[in-house]
N, C-alpha and C positions, 0 to 999 in steps of 0.2 A: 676548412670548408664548412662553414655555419651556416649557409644558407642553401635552402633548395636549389638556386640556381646557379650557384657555383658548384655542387653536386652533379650538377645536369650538364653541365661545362666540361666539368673532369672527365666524367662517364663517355662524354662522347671524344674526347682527345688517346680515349685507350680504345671506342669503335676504330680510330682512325687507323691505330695499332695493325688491329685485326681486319681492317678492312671490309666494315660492317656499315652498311647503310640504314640498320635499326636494329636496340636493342631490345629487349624483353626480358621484366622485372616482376614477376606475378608474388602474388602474396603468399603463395603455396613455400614446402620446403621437398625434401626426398623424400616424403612419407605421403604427398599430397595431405597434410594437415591442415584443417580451417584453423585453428590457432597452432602456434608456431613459437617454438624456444627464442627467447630475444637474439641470442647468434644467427638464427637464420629470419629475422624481419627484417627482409634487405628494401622490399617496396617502400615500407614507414620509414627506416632511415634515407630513404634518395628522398622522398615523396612529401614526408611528414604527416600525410594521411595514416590515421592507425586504425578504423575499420579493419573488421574481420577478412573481406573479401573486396577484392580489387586487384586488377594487374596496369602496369605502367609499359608504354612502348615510347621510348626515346629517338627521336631519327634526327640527324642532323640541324632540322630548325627548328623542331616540334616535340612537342611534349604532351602527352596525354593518360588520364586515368579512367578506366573502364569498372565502375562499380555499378551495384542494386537499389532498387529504393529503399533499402533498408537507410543507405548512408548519404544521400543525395545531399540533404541537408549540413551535413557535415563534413561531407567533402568540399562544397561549396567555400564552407567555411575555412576548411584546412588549411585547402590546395591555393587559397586567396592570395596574389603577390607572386607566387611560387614560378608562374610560368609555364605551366601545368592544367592542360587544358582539361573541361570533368566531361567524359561520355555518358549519359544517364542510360545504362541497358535495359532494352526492352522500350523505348519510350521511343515515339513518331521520328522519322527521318535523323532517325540518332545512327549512323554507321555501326558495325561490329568492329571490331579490331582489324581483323584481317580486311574486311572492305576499305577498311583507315589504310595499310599499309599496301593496299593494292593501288589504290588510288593517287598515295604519296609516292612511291617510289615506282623505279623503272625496270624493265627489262635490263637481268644481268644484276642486280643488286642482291646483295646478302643480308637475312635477316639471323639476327643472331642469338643464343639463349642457352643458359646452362642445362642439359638434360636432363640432370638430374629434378628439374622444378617444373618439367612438362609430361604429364602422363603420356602412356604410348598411344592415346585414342584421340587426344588434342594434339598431338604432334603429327598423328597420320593427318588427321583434319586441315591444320594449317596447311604443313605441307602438301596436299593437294590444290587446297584454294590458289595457296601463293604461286604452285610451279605452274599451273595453268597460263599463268603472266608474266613467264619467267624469270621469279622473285625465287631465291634459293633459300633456302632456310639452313642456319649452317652452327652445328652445335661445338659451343665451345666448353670448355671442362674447365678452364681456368675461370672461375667466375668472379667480372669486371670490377662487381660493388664490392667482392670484399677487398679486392686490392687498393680500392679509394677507401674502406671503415678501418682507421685505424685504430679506434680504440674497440673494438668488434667485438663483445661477450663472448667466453669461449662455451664451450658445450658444459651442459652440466652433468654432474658425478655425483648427483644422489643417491645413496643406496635404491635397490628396490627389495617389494616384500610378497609373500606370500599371501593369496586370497584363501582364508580355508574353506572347506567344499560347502562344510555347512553353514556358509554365506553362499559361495557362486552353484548351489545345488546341483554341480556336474563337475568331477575328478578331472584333472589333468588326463589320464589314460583315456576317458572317457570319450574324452572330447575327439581327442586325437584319434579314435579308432572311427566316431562317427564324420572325420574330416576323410578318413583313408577309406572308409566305405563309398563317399560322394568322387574320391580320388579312381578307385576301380572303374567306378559303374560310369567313369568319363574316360577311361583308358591312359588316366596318366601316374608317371612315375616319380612325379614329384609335384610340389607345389610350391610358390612363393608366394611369403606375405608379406606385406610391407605398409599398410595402414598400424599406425600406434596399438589402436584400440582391438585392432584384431590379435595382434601379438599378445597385447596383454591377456585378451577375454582368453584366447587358446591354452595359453600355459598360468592361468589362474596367479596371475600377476600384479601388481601395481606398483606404479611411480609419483617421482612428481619435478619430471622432467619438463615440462609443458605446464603453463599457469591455469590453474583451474580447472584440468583435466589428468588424474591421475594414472597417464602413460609414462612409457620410458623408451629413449631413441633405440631403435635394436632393428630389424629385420630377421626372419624365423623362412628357413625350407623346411620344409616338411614332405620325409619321403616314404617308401614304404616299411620299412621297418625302425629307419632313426629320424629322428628328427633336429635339426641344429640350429641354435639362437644365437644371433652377432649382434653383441652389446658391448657396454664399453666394463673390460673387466673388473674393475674400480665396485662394480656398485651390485657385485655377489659373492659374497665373503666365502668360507669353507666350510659355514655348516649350510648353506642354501643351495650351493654346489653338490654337495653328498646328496643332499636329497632332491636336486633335479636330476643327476646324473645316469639314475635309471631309465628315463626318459629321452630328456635331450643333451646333447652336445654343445656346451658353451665354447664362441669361438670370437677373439675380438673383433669389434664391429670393423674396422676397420679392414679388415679380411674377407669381408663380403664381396667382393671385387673378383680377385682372384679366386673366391670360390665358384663365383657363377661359372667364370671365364672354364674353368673344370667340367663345371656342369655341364654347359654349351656343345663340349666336345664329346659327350656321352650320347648313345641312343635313344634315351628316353623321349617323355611327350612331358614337357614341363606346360604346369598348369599356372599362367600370369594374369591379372585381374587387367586388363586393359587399360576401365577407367582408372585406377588408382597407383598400376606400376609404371614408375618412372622410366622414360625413354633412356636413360644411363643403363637400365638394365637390363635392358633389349639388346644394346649395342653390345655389355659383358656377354652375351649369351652369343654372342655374333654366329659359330656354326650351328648353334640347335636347329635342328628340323620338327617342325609340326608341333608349334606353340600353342596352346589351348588359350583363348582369350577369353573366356565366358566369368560371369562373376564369381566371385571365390563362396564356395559356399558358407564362409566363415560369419559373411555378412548377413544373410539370411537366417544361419542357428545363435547367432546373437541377438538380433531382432527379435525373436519370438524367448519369451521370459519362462523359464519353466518356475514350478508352484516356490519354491525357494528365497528364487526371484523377485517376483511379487510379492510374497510376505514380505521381504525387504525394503522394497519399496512403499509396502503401505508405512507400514513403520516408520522409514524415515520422513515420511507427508505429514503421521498422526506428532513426532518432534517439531517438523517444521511450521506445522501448524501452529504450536504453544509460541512457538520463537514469533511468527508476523501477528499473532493474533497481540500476544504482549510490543510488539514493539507500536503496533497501528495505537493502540490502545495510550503509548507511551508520547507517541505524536500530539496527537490529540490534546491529553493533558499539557503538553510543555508550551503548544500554543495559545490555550485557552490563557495558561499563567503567563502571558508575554515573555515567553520566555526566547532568545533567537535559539531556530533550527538553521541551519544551511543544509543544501543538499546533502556537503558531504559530512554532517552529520548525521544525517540519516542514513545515509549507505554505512558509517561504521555503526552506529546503533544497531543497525536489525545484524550485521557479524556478529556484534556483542550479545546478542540474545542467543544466536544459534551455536556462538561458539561454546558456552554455560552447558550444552549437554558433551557428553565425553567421548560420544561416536561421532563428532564431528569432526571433519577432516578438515575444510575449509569452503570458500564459494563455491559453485559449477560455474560463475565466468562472473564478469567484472559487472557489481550491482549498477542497476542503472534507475536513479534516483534524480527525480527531473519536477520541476517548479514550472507554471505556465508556458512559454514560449518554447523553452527546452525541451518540455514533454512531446511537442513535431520531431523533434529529433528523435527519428525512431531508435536506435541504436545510441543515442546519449551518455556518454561516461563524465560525472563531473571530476574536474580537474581544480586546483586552488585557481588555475585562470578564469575559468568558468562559472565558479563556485558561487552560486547566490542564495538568501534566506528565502526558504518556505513561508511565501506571504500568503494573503487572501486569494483562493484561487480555486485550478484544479491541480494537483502532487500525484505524480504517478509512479510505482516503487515497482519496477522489474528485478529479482534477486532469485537466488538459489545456493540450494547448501549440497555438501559434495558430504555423505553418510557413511559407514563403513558396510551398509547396506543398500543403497539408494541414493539417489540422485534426485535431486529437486530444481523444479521451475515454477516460478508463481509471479504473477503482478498483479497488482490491486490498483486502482485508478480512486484516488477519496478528494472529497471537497474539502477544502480548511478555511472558506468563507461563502458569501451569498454564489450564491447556483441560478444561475440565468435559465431561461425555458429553455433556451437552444443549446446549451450544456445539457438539461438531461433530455431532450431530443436525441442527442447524436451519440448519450452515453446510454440510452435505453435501445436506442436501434440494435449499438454494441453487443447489448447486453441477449438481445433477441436472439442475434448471429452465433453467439455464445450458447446458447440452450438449443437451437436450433442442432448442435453438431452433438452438444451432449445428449439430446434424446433420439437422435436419427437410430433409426434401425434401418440392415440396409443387408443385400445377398451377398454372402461369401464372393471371392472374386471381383470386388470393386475395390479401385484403390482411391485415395484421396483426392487425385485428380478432378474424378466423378463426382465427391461428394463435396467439392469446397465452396460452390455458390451457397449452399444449405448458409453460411457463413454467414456470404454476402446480399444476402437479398434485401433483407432489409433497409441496411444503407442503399444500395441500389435504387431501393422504392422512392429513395430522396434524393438520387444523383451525387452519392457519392459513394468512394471505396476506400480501401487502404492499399499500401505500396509493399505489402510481405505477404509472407505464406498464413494459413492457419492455425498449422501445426504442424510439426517436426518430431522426429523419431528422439527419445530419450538412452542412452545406456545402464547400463547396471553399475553404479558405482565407475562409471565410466564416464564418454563424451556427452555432452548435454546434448550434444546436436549429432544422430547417428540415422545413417539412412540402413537400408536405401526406401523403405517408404517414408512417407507424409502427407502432410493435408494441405495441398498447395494448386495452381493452374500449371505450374511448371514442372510439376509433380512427373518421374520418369511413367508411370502407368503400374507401379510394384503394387498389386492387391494386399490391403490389408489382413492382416492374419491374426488370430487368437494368438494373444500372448504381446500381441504390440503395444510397444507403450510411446505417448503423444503426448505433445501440446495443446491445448487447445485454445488460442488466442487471436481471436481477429480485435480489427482496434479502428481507431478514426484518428484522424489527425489534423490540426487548422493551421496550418505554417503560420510563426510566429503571436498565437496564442494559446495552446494548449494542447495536447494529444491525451488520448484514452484508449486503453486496451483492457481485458480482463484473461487471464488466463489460468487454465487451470491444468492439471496431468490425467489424462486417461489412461485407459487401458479396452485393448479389443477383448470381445469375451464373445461365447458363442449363446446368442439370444434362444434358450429354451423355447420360449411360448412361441413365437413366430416360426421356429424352426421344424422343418418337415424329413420325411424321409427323400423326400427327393428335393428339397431346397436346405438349404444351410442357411440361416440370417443371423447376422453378427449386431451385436450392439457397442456401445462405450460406459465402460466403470468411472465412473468421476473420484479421483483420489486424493484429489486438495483439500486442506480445510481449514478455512481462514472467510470471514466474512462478505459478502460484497455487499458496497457502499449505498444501502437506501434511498439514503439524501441525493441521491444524483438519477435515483429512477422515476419518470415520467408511469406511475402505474397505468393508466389509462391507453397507455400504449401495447402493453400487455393483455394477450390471451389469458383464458381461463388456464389453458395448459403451462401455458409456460411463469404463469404466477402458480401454480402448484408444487412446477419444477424446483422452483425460489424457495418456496415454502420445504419443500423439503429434504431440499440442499442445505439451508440453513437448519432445519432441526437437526440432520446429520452434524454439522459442523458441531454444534452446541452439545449432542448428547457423546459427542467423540474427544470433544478436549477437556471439557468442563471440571469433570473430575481431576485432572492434572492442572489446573491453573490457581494463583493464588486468588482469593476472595475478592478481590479490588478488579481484576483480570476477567473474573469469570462472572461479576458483577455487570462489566461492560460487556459483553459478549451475550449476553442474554437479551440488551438491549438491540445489540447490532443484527441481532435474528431473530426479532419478530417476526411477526407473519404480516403481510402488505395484504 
């Protein structure tokens, strides 16, 4: 089966099996993960689409993929040939999925799906939509794709290791007593977690189970006096063991199953994250009574960074910084000396530089290193099929390094020939939206929501926008992309809080000539001089520090304020790496922050 459409052939000859009038193939795995162990990327191998997010619904004539504008472009591209219709979500008279499979199919028809890859709160959803039209939604546990992937990665068995405190600036015990504290004051007897990153952040953990994100597959209850972790035995030797032992109960992953199924038949009030726990685990718990659905507080006291924390993260910004500052710098030169770049020369170049420090661990997700035309592709990973030389243009480098302290996101949008007016038109407007968010000050209780036109306006004033959020929730040595707030329209409404840490990246895009975005990592802080005894006002730390590209700003478009901003943004940048770079490095870097 080599082809999409003999994939999609097969898939529907095993619906026939089961007697399903539509399958469903989302990108998720059991953990609700945005990135996903290659064993469970079952959407990319039917689909060939590899974007982050997207779900596939298969029905007997039809075929379609439901993504964001992150990937419109590239799905486009993908899914080309395949058979494989692209739904662009969010966009005019584009159906949702379920209006897709209301429409398509009949009263009395079965919609089908592994439970385990539908959260319990998208599962009530559908199923309401669908039964309303007598479309049944019917979960199957034998899951279809992988009985068609025969050569299917198995799970991995990486070891995992310990975070020590004086990194994640809060103990194992610690954490767990302030989980069992949120557990009381909610009246339940236990809790389930089942997001990666919660697991790991809880029992001060890490893997590298998942590319780019240093979790590891397991699932943790947490009750009131023990607490137990189901992971695959393989990958916690016997001195890791000794010393979780006081705490939690190692039980193979595999065993989670039947422990729920235990659970379920006890009196307690088990406390399950809705959005995030899988409808598999609803069903194990089949008799519990009086399920607590609310979010797990796990996601909230990870969210907010205690002082630890953020030393951490400065820290790994002021390396990462040395790392894009030399490699922008390394660019530069190789082109001036005709020298060929390719894209994916540059994605391994700036690894090469980040990997030279020793608290490196590896990326925070696949660099995205894009040449004119490619740069629209918001989400762009070059491939050796894709792979073209950094010519005259605009080069946009989105990258991040995964620290043994921090977690980095940064992209730099740089010219590497003549710059047109309406290139720095539309990289200055950028550039506004970008300062714009970095100097807002704004009242405790607002979430990103609120504040994400601050962004957009600019571009707005010229009729146009970009197809992504602002900015995204950052982890500790964790997921690059961690909610539950952010700086988005789509944003749930979670107020910002001291202690959060962000993206801050709005961008432009020209389909099929160039894209530009500028991003940098903040942090919420609580704004002293604004703040009252009866108001709280919160500001953003700006913790990046790497250059932005002169040669592409329109000054004239620029406020007084927001050229001071620049101004001393870039003194920051220069008086914070300088001393760390070699003389040729810090020679260029002097030049790249002057004052405009």
């Amino acid at each position: 089966m080599k082809g999409t459409s003999e994939r999609i052939e097969a898939l529907r000859n095993l619906m026939m099996t089961e007697r399903l009038s539509a399958y469903l193939i989302p990108s998720t795995d059991p953990h609700q993960s945005e990135y996903v162990p290659e064993c469970w990327q079952r959407r990319a191998w039917v689909s060939r689409f590899t974007g982050s997010a997207g779900d596939v619904v298969v029905t007997m004539d039809k075929a379609g993929l439901w993504t964001d504008g992150r990937y419109f472009v590239q799905a486009e591209e993908q899914l080309s040939g395949s058979g494989i219709d692209l739904y662009r979500m969010g966009m005019p008279d584009v159906p949702k999925m379920e209006e897709f499979l209301i429409e398509e199919l009949s009263r009395g028809d079965k919609v089908g799906i592994d439970p385990r890859l539908l959260s319990m709160e998208r599962a009530k959803e559908l199923d309401g939509r669908l039964s309303k039209k007598g479309i049944s939604f019917r979960y199957v546990e034998r899951n279809l794709v992988d009985e068609l992937w025969e050569d299917r990665p198995k799970l991995p068995s990486d070891p995992i290791s310990i975070l020590p405190t004086s990194i994640a600036g809060e103990s194992m015990p610690d954490k767990l007593t302030r989980i069992r504290e949120r557990m009381k004051k909610n009246n339940a007897t236990s809790m389930i977690l089942t997001q990666l990153d919660a697991v790991a952040w809880t029992f001060n953990l890490r893997g590298s189970d998942v590319k780019y994100n240093p979790v590891f597959i397991s699932y943790a209850v947490i009750g009131p006096r023990r607490s137990h972790l189901f992971i695959d035995l393989q990958k916690v030797n016997a001195r890791m063991r000794k010393k979780l032992k006081r705490y939690v109960e190692i039980h193979d992953y595999r065993d989670i199953g039947m422990f729920l199924e235990g659970l379920g038949k006890q009196k307690g009030r088990i406390w399950t994250d809705e959005k995030v726990t899988n409808k598999w685990i609803e069903l194990k718990l089949g008799e519990a009574k009086g399920l607590i659905r609310d979010r797990s507080p796990v996601v909230e006291f990870k969210s907010i960074k205690n002082d630890r924390e953020l030393k951490g993260f400065k820290k790994a910004h002021v390396h990462d910084g040395i790392a894009v500052c030399r490699f922008l710098r390394w660019l530069e030169r190789s082109l001036r000396m005709g020298e060929t770049v390719t894209e994916l020369d540059a994605a391994r170049k700036v690894e090469e530089f980040r990997a030279q420090n020793k608290d490196h661990i590896g990326p925070s997700f696949s660099t995205i290193a894009s040449f004119g035309e490619h740069g629209a592709i918001i989400h762009y990973e070059p491939t050796e099929e894709t792979n073209i030389p950094v010519g005259k243009g605009i080069f946009l480098l989105d990258s991040g390094g995964q620290y043994l302290y921090g977690t980095t996101d940064i992209t730099r949008t740089v010219t590497t020939g003549d710059v047109t007016e309406e290139q720095k038109d539309h990289f200055t407007r950028v550039l506004k939206g970008h300062i714009a968010i970095a100097s807002l000050r704004f009242p405790k209780g607002f979430s990103g929501k609120q504040i994400d036109a601050f962004a957009r306006r600019a571009l707005w004033d010229a009729g146009m926008n970009y197809n992504h959020g602002t900015g995204h929730g950052i982890g500790h040595y964790l997921n690059v992309h961690e909610g539950p707030m952010g700086i988005t329209p789509r944003d749930t409404g979670v107020p910002l809080a001291d202690g959060n840490v962000l993206s801050n990246e709005p961008g432009f895009y020209k389909v099929g000539e160039y894209g530009m975005r500028i991003e940098n990592v903040i942090v919420v802080v609580r704004d002293e001089e604004f703040s009252t005894e009866d108001t709280t006002f919160l500001r953003f730390e700006t913790i990046t520090l790497a250059p932005i590209d002169r040669r592409l700003i329109n000054v004239h478009l620029l406020t007084n304020e927001e050229r001071k901003w620049l101004n001393n943004y870039h003194r920051d940048v220069y008086h914070r790496l300088t001393r760390r770079l070699d003389p040729d490095t810090r020679k260029w870097l002097k030049d790249r922050t002057r004052r405009i």
